[in-house]
PDB file of N, CA, C and O in Angstrom:
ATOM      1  N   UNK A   1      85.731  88.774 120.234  1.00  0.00           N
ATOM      2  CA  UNK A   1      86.768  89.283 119.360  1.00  0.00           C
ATOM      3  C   UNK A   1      86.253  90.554 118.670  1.00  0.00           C
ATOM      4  O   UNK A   1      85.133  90.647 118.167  1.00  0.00           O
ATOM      5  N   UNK A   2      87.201  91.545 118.697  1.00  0.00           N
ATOM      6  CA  UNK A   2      86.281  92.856 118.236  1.00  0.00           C
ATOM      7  C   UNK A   2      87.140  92.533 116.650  1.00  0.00           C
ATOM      8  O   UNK A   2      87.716  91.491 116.339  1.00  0.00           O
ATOM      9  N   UNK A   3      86.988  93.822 115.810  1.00  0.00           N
ATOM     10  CA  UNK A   3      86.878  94.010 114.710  1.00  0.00           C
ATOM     11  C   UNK A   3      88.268  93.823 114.150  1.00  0.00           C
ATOM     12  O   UNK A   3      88.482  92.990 113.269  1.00  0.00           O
ATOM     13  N   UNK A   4      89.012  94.426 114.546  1.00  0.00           N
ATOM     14  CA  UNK A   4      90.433  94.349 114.260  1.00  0.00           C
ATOM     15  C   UNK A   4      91.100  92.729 114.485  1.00  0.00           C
ATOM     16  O   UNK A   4      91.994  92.189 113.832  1.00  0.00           O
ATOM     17  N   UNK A   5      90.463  92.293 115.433  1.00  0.00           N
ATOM     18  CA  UNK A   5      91.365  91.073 115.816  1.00  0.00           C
ATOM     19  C   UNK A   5      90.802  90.187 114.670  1.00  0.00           C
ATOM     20  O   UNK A   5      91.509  89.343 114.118  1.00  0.00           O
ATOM     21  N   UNK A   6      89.387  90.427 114.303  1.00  0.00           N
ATOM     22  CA  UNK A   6      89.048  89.530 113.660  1.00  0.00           C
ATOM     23  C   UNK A   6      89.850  89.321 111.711  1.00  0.00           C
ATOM     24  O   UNK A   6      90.053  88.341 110.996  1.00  0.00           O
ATOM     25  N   UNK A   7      90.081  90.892 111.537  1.00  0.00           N
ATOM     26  CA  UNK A   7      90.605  90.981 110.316  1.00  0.00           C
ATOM     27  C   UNK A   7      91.881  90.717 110.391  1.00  0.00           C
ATOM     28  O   UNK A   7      92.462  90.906 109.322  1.00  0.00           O
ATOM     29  N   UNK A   8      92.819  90.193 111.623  1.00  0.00           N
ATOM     30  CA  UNK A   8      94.081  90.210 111.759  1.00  0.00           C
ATOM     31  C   UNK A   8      93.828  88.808 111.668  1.00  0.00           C
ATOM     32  O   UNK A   8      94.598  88.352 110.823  1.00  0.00           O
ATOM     33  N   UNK A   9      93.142  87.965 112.124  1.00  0.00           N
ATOM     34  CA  UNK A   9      93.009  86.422 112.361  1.00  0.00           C
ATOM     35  C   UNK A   9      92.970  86.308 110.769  1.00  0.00           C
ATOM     36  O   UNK A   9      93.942  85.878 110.146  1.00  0.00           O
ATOM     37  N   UNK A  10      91.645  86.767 110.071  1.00  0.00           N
ATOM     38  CA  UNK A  10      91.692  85.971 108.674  1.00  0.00           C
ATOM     39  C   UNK A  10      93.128  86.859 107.861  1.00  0.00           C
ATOM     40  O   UNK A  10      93.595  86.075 107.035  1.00  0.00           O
ATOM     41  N   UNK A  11      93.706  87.832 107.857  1.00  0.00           N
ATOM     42  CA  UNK A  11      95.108  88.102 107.094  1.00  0.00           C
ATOM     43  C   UNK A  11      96.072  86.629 107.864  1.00  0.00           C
ATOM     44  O   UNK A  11      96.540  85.857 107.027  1.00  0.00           O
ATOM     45  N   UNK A  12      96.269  86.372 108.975  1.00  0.00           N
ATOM     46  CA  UNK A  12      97.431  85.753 109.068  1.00  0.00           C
ATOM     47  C   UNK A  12      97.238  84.506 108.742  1.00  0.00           C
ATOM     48  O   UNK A  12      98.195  83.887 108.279  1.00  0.00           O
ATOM     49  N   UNK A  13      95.763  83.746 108.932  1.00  0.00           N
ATOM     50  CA  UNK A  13      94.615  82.261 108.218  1.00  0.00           C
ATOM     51  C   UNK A  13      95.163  82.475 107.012  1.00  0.00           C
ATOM     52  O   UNK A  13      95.994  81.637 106.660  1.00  0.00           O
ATOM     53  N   UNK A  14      94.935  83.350 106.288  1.00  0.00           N
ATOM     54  CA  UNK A  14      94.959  83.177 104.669  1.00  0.00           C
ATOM     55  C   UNK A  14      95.963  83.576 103.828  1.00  0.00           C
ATOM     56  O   UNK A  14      96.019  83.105 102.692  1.00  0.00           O
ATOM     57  N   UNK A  15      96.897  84.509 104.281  1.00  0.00           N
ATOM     58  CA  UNK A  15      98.120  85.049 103.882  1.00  0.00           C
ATOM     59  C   UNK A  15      98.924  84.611 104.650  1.00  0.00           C
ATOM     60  O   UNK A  15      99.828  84.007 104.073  1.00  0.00           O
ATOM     61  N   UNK A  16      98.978  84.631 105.346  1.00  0.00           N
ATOM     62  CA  UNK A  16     100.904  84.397 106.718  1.00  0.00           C
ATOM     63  C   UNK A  16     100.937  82.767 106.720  1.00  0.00           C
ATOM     64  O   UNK A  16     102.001  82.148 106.760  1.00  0.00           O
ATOM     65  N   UNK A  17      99.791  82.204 106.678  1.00  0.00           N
ATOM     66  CA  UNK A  17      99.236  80.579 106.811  1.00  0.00           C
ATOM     67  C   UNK A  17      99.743  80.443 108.379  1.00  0.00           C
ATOM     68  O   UNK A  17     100.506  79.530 108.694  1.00  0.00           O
ATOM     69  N   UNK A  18      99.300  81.348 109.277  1.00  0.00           N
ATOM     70  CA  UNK A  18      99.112  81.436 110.564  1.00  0.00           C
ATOM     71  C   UNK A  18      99.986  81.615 111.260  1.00  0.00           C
ATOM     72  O   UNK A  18      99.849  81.373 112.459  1.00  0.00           O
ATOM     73  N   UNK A  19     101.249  82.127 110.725  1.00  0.00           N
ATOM     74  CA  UNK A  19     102.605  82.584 111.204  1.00  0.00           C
ATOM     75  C   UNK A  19     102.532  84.420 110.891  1.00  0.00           C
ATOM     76  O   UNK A  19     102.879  85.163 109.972  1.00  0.00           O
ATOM     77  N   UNK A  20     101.889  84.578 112.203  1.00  0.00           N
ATOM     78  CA  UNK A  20     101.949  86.261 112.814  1.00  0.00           C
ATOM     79  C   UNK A  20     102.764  86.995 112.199  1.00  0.00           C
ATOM     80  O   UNK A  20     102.491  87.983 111.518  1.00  0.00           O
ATOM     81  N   UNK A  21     104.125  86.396 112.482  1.00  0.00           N
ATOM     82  CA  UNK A  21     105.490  86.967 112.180  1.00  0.00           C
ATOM     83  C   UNK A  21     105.919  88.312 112.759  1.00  0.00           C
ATOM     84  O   UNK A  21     106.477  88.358 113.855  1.00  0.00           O
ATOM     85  N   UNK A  22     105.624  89.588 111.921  1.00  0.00           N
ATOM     86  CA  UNK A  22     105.549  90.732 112.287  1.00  0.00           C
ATOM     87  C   UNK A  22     104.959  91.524 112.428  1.00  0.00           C
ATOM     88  O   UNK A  22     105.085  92.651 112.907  1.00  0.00           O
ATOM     89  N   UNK A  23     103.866  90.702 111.790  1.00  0.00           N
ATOM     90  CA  UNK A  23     102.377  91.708 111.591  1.00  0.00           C
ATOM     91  C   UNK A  23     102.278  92.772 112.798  1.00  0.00           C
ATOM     92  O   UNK A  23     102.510  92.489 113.973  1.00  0.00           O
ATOM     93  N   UNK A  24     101.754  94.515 112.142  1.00  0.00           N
ATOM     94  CA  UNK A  24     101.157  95.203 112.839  1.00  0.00           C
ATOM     95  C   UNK A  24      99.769  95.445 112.947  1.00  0.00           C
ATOM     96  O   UNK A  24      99.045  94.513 112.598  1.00  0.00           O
ATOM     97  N   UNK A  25      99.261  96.424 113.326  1.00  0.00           N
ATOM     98  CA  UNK A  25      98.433  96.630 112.845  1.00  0.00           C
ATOM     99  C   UNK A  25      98.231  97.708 111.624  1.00  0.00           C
ATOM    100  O   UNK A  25      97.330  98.122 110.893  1.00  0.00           O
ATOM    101  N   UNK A  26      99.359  97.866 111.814  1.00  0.00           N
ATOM    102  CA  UNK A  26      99.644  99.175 110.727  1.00  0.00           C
ATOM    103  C   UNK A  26     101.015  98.996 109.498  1.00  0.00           C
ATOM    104  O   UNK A  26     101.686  99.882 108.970  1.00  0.00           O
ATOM    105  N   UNK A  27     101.095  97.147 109.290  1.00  0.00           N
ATOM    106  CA  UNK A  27     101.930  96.476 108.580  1.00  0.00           C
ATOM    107  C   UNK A  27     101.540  96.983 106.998  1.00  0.00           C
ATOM    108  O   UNK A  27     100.536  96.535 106.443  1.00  0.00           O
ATOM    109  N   UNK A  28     102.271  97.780 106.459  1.00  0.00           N
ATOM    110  CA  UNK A  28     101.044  97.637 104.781  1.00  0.00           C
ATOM    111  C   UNK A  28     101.350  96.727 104.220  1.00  0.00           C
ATOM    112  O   UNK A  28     102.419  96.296 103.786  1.00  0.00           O
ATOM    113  N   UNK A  29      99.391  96.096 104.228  1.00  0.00           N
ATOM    114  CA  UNK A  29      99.546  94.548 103.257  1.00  0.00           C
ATOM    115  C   UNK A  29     100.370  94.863 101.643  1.00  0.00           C
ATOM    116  O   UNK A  29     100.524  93.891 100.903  1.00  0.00           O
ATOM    117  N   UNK A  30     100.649  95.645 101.385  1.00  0.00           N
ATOM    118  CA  UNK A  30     101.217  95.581 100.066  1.00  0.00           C
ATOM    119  C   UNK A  30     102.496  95.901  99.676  1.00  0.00           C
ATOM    120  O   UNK A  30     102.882  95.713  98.522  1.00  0.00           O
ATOM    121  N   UNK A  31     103.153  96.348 100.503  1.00  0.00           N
ATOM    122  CA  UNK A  31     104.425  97.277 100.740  1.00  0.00           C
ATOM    123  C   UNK A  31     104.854  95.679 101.585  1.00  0.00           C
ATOM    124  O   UNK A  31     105.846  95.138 101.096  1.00  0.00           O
ATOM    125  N   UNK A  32     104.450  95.219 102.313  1.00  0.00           N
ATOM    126  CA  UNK A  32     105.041  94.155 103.131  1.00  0.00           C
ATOM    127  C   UNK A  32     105.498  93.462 101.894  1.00  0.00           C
ATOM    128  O   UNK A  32     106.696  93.247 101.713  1.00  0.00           O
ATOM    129  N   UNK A  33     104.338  93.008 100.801  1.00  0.00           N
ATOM    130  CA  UNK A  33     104.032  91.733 100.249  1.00  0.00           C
ATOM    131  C   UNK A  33     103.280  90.845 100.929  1.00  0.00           C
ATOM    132  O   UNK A  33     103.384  89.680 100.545  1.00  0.00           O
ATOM    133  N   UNK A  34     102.338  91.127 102.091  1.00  0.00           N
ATOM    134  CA  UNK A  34     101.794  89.973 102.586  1.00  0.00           C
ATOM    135  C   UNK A  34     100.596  89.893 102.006  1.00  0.00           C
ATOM    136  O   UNK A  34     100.102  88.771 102.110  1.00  0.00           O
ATOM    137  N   UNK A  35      99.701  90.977 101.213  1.00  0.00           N
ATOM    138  CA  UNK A  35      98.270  90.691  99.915  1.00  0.00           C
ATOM    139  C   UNK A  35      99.115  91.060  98.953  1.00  0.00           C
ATOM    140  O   UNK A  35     100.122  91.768  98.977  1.00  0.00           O
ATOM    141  N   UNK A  36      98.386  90.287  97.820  1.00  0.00           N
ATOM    142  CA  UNK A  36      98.465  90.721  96.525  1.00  0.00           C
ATOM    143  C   UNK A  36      97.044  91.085  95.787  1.00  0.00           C
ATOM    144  O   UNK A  36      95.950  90.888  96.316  1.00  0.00           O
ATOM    145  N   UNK A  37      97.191  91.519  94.778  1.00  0.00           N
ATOM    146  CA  UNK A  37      95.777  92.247  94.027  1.00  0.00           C
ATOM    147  C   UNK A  37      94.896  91.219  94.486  1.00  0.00           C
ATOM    148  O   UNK A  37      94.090  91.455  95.386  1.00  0.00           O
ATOM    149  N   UNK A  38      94.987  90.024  93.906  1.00  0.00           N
ATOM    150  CA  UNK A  38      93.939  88.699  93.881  1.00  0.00           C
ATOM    151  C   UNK A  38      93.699  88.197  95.591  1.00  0.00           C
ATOM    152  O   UNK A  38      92.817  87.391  95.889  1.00  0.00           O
ATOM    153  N   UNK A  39      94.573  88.776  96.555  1.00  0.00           N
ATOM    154  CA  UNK A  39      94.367  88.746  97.839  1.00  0.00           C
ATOM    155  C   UNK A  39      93.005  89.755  98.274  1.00  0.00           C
ATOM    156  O   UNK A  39      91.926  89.437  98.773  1.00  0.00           O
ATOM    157  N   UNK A  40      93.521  91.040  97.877  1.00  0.00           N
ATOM    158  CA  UNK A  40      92.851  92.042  98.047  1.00  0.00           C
ATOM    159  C   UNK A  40      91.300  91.648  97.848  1.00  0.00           C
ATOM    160  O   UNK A  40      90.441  91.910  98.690  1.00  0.00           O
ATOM    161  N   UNK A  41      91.077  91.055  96.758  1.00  0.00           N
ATOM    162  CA  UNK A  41      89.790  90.843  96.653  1.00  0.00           C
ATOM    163  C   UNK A  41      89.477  89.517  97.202  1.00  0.00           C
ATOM    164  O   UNK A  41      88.583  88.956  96.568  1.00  0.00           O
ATOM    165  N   UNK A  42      89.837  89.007  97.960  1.00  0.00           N
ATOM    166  CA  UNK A  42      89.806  87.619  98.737  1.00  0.00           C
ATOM    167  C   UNK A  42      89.366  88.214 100.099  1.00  0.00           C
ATOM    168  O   UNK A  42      88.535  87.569 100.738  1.00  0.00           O
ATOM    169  N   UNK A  43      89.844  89.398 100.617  1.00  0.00           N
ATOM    170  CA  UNK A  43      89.941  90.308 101.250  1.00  0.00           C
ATOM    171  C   UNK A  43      88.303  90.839 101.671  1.00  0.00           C
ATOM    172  O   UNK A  43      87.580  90.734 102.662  1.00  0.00           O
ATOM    173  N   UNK A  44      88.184  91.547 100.108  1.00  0.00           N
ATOM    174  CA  UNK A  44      86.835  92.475  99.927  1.00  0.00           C
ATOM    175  C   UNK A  44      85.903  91.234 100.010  1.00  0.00           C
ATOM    176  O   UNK A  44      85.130  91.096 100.958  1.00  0.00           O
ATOM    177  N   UNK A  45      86.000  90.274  98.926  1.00  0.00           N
ATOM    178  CA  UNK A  45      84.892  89.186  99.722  1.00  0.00           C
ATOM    179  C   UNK A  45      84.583  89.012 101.093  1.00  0.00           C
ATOM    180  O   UNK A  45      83.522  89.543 101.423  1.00  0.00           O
ATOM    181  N   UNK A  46      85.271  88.355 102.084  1.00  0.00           N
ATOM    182  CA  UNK A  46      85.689  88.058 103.281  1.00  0.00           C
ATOM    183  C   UNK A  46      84.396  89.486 103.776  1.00  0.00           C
ATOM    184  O   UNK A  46      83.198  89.276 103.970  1.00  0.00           O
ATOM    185  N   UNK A  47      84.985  90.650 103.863  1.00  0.00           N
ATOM    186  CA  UNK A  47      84.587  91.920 104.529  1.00  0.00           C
ATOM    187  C   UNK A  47      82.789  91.970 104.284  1.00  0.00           C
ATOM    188  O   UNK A  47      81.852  92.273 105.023  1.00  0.00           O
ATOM    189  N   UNK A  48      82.899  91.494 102.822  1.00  0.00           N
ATOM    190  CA  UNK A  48      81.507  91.704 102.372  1.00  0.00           C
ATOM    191  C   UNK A  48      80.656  90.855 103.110  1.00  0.00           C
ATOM    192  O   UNK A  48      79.745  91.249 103.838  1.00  0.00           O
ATOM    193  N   UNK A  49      81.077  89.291 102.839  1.00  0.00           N
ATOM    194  CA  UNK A  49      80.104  88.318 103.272  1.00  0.00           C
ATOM    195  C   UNK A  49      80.179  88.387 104.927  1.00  0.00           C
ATOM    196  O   UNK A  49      79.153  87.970 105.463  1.00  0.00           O
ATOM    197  N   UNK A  50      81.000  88.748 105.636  1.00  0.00           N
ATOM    198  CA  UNK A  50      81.322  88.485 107.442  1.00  0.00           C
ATOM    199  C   UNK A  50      80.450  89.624 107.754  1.00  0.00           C
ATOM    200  O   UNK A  50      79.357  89.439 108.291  1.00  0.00           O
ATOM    201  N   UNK A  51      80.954  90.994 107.393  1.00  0.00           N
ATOM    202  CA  UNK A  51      80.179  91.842 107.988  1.00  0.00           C
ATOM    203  C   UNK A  51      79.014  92.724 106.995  1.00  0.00           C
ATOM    204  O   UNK A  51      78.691  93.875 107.287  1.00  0.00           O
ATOM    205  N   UNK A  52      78.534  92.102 105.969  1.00  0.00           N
ATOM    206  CA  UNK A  52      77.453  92.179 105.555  1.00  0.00           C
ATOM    207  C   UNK A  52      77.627  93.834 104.864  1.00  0.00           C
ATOM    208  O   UNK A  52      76.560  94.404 104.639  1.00  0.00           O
ATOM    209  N   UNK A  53      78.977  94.631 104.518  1.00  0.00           N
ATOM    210  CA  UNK A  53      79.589  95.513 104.100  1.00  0.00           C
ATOM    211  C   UNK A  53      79.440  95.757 102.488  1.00  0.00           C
ATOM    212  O   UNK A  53      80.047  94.927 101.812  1.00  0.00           O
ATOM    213  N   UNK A  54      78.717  96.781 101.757  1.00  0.00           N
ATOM    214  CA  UNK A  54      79.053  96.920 100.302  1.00  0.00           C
ATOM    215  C   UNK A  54      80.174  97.568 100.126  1.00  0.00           C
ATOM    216  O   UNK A  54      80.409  98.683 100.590  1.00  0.00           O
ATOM    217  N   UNK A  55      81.141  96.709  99.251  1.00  0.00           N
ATOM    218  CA  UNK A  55      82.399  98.090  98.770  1.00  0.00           C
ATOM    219  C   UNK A  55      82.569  98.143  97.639  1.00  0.00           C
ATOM    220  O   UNK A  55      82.637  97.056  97.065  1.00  0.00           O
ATOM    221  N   UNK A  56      82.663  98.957  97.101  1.00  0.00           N
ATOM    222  CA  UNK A  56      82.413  99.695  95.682  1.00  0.00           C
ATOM    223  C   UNK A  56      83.804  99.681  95.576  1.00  0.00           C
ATOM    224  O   UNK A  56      84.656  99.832  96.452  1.00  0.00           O
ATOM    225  N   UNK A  57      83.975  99.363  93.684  1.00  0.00           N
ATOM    226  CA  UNK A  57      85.259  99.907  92.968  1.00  0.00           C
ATOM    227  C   UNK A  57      86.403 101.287  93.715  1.00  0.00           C
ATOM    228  O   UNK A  57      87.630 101.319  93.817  1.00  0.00           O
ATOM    229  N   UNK A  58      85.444 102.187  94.082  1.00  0.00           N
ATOM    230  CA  UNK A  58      86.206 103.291  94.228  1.00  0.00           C
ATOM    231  C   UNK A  58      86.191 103.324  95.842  1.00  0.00           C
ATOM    232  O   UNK A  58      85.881 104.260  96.580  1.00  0.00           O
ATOM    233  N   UNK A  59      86.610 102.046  96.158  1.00  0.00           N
ATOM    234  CA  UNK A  59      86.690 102.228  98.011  1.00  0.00           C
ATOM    235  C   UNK A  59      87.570 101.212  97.520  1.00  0.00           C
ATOM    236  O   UNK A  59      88.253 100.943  98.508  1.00  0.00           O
ATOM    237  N   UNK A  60      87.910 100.575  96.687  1.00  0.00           N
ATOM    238  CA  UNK A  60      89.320  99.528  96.740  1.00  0.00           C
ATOM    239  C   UNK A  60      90.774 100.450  96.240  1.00  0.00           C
ATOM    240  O   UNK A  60      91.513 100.446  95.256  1.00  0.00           O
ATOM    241  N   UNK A  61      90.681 101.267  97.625  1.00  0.00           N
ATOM    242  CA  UNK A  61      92.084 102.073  97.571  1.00  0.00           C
ATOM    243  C   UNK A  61      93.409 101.284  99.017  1.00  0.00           C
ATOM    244  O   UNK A  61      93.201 100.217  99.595  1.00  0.00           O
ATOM    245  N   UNK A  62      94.225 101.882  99.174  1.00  0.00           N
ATOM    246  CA  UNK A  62      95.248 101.946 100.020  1.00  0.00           C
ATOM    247  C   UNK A  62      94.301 102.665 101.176  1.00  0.00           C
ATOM    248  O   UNK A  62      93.828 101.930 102.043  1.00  0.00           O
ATOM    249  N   UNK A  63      94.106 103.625 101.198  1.00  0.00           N
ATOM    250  CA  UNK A  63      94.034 103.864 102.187  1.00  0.00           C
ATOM    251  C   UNK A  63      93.144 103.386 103.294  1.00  0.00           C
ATOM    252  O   UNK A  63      93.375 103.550 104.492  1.00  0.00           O
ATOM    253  N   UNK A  64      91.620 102.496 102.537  1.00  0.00           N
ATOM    254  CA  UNK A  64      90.789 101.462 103.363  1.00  0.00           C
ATOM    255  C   UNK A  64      91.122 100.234 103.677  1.00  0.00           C
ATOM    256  O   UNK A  64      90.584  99.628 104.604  1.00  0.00           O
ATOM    257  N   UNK A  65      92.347  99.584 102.690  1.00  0.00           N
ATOM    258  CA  UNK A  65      92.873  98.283 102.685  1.00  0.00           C
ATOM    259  C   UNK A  65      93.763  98.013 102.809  1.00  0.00           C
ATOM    260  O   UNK A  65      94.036  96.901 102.358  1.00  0.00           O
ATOM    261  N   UNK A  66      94.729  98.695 103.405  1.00  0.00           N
ATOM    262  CA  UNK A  66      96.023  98.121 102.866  1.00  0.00           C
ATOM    263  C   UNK A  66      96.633  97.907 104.418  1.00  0.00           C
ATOM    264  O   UNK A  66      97.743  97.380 104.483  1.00  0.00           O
ATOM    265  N   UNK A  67      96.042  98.246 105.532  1.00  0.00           N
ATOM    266  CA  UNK A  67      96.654  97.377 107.072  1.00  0.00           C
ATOM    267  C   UNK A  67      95.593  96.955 108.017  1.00  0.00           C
ATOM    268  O   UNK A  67      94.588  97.647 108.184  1.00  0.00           O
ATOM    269  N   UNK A  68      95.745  96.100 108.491  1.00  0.00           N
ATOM    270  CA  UNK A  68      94.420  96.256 109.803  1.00  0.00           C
ATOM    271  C   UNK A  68      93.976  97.283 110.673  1.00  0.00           C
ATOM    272  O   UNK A  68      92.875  97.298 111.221  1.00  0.00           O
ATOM    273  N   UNK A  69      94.729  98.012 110.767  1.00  0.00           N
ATOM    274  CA  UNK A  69      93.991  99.101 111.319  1.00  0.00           C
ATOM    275  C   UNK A  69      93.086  99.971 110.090  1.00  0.00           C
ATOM    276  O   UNK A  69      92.045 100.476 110.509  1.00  0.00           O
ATOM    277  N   UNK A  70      93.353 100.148 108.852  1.00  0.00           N
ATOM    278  CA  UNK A  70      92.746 100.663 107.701  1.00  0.00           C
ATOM    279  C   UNK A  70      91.587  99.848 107.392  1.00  0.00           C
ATOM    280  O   UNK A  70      90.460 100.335 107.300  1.00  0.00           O
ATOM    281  N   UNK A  71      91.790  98.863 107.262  1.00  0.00           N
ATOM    282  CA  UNK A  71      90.302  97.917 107.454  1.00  0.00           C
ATOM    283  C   UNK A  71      90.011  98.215 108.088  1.00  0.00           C
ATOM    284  O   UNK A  71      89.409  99.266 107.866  1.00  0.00           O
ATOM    285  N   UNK A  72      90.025  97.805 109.439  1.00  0.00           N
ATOM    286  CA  UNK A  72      89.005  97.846 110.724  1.00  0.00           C
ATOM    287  C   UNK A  72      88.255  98.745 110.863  1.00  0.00           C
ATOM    288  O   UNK A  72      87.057  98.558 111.078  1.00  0.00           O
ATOM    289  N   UNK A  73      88.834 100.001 110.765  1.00  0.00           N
ATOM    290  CA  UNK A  73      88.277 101.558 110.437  1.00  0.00           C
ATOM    291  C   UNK A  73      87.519 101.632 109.211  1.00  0.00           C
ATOM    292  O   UNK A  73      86.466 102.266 109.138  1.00  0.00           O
ATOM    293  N   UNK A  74      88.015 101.017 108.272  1.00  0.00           N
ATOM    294  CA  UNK A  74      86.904 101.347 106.749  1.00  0.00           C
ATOM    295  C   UNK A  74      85.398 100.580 107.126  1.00  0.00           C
ATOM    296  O   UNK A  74      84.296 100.888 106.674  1.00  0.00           O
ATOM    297  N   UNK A  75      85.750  99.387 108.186  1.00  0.00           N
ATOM    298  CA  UNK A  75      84.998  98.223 107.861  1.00  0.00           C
ATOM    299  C   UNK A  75      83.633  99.165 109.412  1.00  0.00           C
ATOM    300  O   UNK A  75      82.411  99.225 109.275  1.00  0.00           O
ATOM    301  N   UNK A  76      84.425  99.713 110.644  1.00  0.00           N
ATOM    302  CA  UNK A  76      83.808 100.282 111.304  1.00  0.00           C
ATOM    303  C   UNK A  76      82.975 101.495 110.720  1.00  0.00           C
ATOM    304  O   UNK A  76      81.854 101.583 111.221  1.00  0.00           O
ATOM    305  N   UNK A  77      83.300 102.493 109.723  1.00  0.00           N
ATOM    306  CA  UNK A  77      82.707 103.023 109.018  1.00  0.00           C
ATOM    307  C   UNK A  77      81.677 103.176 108.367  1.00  0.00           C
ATOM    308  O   UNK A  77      80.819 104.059 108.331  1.00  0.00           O
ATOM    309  N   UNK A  78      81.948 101.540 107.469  1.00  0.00           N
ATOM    310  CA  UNK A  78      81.187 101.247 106.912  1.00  0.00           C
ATOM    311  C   UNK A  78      79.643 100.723 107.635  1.00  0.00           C
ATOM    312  O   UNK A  78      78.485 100.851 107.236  1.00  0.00           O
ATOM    313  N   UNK A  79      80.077 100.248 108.554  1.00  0.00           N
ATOM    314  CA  UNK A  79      78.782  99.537 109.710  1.00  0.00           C
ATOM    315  C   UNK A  79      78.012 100.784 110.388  1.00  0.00           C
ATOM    316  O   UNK A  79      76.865 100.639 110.809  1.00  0.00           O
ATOM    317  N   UNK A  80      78.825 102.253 110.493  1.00  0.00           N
ATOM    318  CA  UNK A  80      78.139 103.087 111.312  1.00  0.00           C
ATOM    319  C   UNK A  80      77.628 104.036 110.263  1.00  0.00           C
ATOM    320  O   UNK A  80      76.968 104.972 110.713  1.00  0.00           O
ATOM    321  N   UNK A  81      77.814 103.985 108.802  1.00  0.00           N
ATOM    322  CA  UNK A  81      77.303 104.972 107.985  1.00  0.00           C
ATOM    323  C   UNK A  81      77.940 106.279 108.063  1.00  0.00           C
ATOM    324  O   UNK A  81      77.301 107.328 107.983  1.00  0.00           O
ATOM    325  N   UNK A  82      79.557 106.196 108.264  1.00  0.00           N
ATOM    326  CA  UNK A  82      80.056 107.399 108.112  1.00  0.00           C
ATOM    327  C   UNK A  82      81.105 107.328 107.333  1.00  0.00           C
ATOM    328  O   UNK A  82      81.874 106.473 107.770  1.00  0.00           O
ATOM    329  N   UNK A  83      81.585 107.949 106.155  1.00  0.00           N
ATOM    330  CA  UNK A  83      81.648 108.357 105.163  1.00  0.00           C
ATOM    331  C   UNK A  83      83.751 107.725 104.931  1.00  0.00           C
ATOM    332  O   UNK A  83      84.722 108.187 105.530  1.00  0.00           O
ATOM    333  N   UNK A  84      83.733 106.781 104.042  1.00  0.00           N
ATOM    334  CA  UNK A  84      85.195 106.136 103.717  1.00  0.00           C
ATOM    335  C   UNK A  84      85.904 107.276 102.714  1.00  0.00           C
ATOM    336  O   UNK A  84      85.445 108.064 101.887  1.00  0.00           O
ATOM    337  N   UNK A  85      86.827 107.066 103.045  1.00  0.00           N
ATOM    338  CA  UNK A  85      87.896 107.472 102.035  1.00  0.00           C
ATOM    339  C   UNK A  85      87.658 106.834 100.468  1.00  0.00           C
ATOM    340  O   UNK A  85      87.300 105.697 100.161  1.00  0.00           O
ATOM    341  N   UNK A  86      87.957 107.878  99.683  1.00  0.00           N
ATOM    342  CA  UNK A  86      87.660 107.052  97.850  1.00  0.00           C
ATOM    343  C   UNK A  86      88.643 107.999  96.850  1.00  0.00           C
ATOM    344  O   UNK A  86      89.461 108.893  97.066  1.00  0.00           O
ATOM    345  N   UNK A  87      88.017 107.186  95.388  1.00  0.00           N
ATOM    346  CA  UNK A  87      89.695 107.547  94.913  1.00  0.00           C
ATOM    347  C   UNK A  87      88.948 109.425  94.750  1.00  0.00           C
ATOM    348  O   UNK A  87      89.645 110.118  94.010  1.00  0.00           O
ATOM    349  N   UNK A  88      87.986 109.993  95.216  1.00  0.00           N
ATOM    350  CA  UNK A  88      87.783 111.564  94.830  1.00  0.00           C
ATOM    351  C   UNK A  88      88.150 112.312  95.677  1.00  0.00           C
ATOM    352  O   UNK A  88      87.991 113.531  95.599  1.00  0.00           O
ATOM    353  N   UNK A  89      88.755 111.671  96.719  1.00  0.00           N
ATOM    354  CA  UNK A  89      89.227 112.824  98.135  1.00  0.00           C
ATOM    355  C   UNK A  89      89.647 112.327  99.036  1.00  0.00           C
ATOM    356  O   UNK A  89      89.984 112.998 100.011  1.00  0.00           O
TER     357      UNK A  89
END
């Protein structure tokens, strides 16, 4: 299972309660309603402890979190040491 599938498995496990529904990969968890704030960081845990990822205050934006493809990419990023989106640019 590569990276994406895996962050799509735990959103629909823990939010959808395993009903896909419509999910994209480019669904925004927040604009849907499928995370909420207290998700989000259910979220950043998850990312931290699975793939061994630090994320800082100013990487808990929209644009690293808010669809599976935005994860997957923040979270691929983060693993290759090249440089996330934050709230300075």
């Amino acid at each position: 299972m590569n990276v994406k599938d895996e962050i799509r498995s735990f959103v629909v496990e823990n939010f959808l309660f395993g009903d896909a529904g419509e999910l994209t990969d480019d669904s925004s968890f927040i604009r849907e309603g499928i995370v909420d704030s207290t998700g989000i960081l259910q979220l950043v845990a998850y990312l931290q402890e699975h793939y061994q990822v630090a994320v800082t205050d100013e990487e808990l934006i929209p644009e690293n979190l808010d669809s599976v493809q935005r994860v997957a990419a923040f979270v691929e990023g983060k693993r290759s040491g090249v440089p996330c989106a934050d709230s300075e640019g």
